[in-house]
N, CA, C and O atoms as a GROMACS GRO file, in nm:
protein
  336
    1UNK      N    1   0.022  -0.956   0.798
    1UNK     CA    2   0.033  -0.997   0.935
    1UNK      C    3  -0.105  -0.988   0.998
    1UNK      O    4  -0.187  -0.897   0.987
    2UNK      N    5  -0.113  -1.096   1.062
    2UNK     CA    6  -0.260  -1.104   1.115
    2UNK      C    7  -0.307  -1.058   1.287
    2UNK      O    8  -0.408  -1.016   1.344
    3UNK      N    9  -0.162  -1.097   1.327
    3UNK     CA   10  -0.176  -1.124   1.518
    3UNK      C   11  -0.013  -1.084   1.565
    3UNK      O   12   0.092  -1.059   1.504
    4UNK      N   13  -0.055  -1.094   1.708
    4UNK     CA   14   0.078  -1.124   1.785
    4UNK      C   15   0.049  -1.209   1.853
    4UNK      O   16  -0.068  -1.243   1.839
    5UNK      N   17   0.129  -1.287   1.954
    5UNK     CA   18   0.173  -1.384   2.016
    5UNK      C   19   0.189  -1.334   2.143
    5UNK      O   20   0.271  -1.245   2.161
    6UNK      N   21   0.113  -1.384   2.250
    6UNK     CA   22   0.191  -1.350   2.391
    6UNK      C   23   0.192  -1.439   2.459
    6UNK      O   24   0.087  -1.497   2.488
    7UNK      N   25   0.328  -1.481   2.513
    7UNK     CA   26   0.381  -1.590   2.578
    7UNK      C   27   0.444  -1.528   2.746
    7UNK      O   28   0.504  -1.421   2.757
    8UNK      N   29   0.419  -1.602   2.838
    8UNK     CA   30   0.499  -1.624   2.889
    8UNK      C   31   0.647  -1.655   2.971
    8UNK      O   32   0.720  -1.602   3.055
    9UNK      N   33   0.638  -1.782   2.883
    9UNK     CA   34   0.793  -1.821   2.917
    9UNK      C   35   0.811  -1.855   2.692
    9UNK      O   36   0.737  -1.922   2.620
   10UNK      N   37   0.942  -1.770   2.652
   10UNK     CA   38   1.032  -1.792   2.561
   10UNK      C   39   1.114  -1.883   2.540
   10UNK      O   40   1.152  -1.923   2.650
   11UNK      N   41   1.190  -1.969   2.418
   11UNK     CA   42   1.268  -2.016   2.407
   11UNK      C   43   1.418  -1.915   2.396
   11UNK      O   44   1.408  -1.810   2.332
   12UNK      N   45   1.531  -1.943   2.450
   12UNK     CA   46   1.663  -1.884   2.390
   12UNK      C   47   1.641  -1.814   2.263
   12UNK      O   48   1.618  -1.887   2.167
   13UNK      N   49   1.645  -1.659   2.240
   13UNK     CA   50   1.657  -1.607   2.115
   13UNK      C   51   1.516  -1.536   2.081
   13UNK      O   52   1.499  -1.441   2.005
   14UNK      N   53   1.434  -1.595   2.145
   14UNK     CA   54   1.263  -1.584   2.138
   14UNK      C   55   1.224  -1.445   2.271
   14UNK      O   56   1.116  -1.388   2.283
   15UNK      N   57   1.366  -1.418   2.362
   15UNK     CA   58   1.288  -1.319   2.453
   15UNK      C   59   1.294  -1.164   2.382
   15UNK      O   60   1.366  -1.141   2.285
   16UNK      N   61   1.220  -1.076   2.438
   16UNK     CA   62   1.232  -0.998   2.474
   16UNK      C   63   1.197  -0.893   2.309
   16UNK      O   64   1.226  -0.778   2.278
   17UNK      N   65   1.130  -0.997   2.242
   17UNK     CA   66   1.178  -1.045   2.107
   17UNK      C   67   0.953  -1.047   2.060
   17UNK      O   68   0.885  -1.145   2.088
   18UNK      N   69   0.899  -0.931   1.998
   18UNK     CA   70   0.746  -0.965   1.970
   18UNK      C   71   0.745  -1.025   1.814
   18UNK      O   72   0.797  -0.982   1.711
   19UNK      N   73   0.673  -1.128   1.839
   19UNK     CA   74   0.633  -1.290   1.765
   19UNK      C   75   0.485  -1.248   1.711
   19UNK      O   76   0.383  -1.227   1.777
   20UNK      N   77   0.511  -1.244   1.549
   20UNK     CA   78   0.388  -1.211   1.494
   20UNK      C   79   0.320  -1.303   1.418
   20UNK      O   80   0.388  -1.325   1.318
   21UNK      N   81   0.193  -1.386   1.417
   21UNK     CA   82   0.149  -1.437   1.301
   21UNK      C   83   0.109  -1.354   1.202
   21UNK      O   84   0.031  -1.259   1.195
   22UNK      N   85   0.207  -1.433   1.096
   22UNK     CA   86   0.133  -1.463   0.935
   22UNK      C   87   0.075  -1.501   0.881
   22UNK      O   88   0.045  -1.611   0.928
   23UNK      N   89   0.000  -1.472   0.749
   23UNK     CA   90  -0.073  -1.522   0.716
   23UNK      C   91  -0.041  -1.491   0.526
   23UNK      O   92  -0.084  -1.390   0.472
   24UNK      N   93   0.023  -1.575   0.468
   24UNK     CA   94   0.040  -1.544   0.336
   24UNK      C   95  -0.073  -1.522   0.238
   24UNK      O   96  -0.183  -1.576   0.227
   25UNK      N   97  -0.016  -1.430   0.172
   25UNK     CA   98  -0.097  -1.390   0.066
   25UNK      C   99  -0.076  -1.362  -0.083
   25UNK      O  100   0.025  -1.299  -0.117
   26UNK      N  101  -0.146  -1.397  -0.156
   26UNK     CA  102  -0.144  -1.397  -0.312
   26UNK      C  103  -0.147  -1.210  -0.391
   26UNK      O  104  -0.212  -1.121  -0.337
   27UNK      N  105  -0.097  -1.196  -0.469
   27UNK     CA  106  -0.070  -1.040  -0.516
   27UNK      C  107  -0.169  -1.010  -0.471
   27UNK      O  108  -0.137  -0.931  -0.383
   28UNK      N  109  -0.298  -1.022  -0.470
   28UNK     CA  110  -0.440  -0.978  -0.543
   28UNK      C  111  -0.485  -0.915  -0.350
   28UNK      O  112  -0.551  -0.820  -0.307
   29UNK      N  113  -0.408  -1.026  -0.283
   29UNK     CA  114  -0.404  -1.007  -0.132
   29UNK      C  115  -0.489  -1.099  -0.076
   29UNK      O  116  -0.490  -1.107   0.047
   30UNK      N  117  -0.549  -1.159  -0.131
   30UNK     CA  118  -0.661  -1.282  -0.078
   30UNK      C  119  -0.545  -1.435   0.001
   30UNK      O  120  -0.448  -1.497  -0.042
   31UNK      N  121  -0.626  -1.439   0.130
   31UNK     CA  122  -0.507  -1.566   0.212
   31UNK      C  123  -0.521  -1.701   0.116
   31UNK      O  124  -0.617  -1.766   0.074
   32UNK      N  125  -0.380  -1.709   0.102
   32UNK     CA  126  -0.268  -1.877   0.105
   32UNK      C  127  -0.222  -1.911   0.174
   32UNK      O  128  -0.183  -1.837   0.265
   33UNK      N  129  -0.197  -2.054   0.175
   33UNK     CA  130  -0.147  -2.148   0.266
   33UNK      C  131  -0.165  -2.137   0.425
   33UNK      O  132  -0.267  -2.090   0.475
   34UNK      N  133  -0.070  -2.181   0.491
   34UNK     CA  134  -0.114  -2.179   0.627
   34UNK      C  135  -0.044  -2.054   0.728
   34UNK      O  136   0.064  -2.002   0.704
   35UNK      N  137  -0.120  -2.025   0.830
   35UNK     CA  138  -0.025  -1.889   0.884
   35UNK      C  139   0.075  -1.964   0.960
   35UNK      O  140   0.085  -2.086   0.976
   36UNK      N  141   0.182  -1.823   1.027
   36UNK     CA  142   0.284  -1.911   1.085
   36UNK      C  143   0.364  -1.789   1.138
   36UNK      O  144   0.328  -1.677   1.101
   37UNK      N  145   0.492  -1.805   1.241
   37UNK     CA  146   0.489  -1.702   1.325
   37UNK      C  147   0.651  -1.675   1.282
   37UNK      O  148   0.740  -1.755   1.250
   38UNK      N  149   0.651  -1.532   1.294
   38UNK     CA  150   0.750  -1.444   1.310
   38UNK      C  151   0.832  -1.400   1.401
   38UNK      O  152   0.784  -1.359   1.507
   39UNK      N  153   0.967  -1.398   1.380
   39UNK     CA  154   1.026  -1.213   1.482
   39UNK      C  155   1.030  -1.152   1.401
   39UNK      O  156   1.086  -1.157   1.291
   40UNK      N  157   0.913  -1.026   1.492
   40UNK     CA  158   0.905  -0.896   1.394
   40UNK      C  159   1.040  -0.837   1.442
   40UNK      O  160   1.077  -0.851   1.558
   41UNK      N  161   1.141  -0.747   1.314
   41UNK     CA  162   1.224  -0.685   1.310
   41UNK      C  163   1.180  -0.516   1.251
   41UNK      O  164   1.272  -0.435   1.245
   42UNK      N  165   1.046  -0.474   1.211
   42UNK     CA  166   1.007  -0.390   1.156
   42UNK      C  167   0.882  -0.313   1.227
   42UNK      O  168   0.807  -0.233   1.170
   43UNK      N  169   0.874  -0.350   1.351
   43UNK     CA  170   0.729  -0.296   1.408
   43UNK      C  171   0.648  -0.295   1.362
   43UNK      O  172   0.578  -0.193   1.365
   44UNK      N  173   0.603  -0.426   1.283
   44UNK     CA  174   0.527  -0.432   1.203
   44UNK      C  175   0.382  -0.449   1.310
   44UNK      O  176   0.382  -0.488   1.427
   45UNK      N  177   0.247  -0.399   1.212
   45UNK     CA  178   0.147  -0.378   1.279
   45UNK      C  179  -0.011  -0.467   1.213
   45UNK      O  180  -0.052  -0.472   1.097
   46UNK      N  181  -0.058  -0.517   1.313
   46UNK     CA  182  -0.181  -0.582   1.276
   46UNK      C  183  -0.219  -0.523   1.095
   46UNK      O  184  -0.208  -0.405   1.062
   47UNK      N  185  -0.261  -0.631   1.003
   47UNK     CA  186  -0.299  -0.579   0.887
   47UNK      C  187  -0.226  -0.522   0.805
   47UNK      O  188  -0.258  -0.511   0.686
   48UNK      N  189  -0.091  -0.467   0.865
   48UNK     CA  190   0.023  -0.467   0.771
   48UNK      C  191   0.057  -0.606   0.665
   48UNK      O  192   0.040  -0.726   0.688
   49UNK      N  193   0.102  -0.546   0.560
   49UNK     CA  194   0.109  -0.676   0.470
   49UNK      C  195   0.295  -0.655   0.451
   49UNK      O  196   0.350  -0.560   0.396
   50UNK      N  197   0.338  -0.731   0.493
   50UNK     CA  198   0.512  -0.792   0.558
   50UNK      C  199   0.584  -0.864   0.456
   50UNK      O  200   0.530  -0.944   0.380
   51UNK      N  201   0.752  -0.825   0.455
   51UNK     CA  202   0.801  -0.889   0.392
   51UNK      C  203   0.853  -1.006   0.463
   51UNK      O  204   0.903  -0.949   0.560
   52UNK      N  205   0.879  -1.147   0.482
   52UNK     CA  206   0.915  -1.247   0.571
   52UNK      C  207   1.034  -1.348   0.494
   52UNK      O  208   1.021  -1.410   0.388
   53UNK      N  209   1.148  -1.342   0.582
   53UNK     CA  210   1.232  -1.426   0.560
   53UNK      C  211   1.273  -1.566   0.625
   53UNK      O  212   1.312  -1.592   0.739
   54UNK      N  213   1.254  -1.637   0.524
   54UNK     CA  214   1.240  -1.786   0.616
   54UNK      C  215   1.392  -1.880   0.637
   54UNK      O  216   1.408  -2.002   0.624
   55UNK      N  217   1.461  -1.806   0.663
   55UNK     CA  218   1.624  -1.895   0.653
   55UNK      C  219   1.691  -1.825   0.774
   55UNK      O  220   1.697  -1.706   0.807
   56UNK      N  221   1.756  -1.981   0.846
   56UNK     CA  222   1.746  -1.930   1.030
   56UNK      C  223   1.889  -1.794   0.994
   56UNK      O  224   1.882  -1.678   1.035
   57UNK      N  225   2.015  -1.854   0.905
   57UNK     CA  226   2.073  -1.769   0.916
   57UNK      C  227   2.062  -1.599   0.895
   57UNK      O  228   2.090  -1.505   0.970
   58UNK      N  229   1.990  -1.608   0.720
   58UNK     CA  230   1.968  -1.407   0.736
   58UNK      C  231   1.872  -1.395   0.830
   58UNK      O  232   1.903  -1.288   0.882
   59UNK      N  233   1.752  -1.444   0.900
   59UNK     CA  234   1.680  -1.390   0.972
   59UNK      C  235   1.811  -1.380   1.128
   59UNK      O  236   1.785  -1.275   1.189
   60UNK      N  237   1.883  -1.427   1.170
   60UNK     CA  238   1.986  -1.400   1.237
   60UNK      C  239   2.041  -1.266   1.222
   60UNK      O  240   2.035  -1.184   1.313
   61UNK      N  241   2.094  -1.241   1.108
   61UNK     CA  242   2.142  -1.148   1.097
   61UNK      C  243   2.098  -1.068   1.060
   61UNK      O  244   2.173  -0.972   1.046
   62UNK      N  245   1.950  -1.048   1.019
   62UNK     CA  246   1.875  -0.931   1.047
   62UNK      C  247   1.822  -0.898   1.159
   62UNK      O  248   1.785  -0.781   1.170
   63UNK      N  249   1.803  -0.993   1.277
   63UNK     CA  250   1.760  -0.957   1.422
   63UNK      C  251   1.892  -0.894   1.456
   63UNK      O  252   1.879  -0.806   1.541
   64UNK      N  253   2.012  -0.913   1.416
   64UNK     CA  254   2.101  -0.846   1.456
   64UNK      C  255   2.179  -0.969   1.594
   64UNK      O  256   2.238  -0.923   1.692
   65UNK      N  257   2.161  -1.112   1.571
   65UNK     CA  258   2.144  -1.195   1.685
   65UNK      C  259   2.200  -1.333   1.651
   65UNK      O  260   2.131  -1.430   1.619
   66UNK      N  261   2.334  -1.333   1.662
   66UNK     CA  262   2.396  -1.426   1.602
   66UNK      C  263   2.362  -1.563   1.675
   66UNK      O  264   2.374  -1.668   1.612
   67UNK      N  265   2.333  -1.563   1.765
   67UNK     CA  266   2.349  -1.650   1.878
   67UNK      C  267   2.161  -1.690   1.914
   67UNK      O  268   2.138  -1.771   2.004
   68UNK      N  269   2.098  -1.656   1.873
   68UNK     CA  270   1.948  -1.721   1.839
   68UNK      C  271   1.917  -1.778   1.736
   68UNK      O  272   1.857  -1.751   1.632
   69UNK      N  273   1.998  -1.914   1.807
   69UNK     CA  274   1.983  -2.027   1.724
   69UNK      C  275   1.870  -2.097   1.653
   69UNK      O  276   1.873  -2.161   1.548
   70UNK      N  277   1.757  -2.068   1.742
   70UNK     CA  278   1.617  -2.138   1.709
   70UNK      C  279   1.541  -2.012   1.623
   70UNK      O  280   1.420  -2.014   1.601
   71UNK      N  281   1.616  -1.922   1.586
   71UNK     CA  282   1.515  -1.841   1.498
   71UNK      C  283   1.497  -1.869   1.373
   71UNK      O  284   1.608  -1.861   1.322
   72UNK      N  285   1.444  -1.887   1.318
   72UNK     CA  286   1.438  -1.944   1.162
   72UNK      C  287   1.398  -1.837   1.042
   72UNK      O  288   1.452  -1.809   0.935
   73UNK      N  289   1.256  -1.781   1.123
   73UNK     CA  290   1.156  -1.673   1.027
   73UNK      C  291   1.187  -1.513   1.066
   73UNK      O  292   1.225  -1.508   1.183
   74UNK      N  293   1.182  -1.397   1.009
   74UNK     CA  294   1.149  -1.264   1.067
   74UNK      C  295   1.064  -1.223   0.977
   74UNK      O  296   1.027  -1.291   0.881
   75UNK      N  297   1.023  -1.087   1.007
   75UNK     CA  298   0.928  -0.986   0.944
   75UNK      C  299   1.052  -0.918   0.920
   75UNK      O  300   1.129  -0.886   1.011
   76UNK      N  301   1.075  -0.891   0.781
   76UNK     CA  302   1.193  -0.763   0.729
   76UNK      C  303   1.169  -0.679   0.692
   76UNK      O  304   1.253  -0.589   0.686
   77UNK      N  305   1.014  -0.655   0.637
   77UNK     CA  306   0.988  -0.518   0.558
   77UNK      C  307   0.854  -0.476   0.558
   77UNK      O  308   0.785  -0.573   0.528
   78UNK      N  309   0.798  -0.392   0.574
   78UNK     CA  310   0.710  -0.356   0.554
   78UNK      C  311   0.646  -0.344   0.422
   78UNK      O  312   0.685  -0.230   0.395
   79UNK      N  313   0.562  -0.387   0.300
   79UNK     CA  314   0.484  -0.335   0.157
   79UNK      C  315   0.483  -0.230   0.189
   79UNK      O  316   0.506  -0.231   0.310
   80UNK      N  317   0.471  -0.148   0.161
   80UNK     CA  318   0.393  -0.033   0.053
   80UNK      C  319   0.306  -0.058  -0.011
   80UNK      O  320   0.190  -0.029   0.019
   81UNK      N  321   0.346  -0.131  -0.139
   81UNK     CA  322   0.266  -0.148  -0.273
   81UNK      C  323   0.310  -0.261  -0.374
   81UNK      O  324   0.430  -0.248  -0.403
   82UNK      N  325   0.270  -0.334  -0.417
   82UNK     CA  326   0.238  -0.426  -0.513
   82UNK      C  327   0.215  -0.359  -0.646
   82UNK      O  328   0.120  -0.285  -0.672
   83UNK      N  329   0.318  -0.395  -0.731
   83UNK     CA  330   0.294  -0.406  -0.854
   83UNK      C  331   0.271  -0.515  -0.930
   83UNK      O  332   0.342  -0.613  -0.907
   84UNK      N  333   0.142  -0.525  -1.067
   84UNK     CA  334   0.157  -0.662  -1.099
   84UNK      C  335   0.149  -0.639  -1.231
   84UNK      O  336   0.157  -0.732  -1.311
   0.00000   0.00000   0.00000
């Protein structure tokens, strides 16, 4: 995780709710592909390296938020450690 997000005005599902960019990464930890934004569910923290789920429904039901429809992505876990 690279950033947070501070907005304003939210979409439905998006309040009240801190929005983290990502930034994927390869085992070794060096950045891939493009970053892209989260609901953190884990208090996850700048430089933390995050587990992220990209499917609107389990990220639903890991916000605990049946009814935030437009959520797609969360932060679910925090690493530890990489094994390779």
């Amino acid at each position: 995780m690279i950033g947070t997000v501070v907005s304003s005005t939210k979409a439905p599902g998006y309040e009240s709710r801190k929005i983290l960019v990502v930034q994927p990464v390869d085992p070794k930890g060096n950045y891939i592909g493009t970053s892209f934004l989260a609901i953190d569910a884990v208090q996850a923290g700048v430089n933390d390296l995050v587990l992220t789920i990209e499917e609107g429904n389990s990220a639903r039901q890991i916000i605990q938020d049946a009814d935030a429809v437009t959520v797609k992505t969360v932060v679910a876990a925090i690493v530890d450690e990489i094994s390779t």
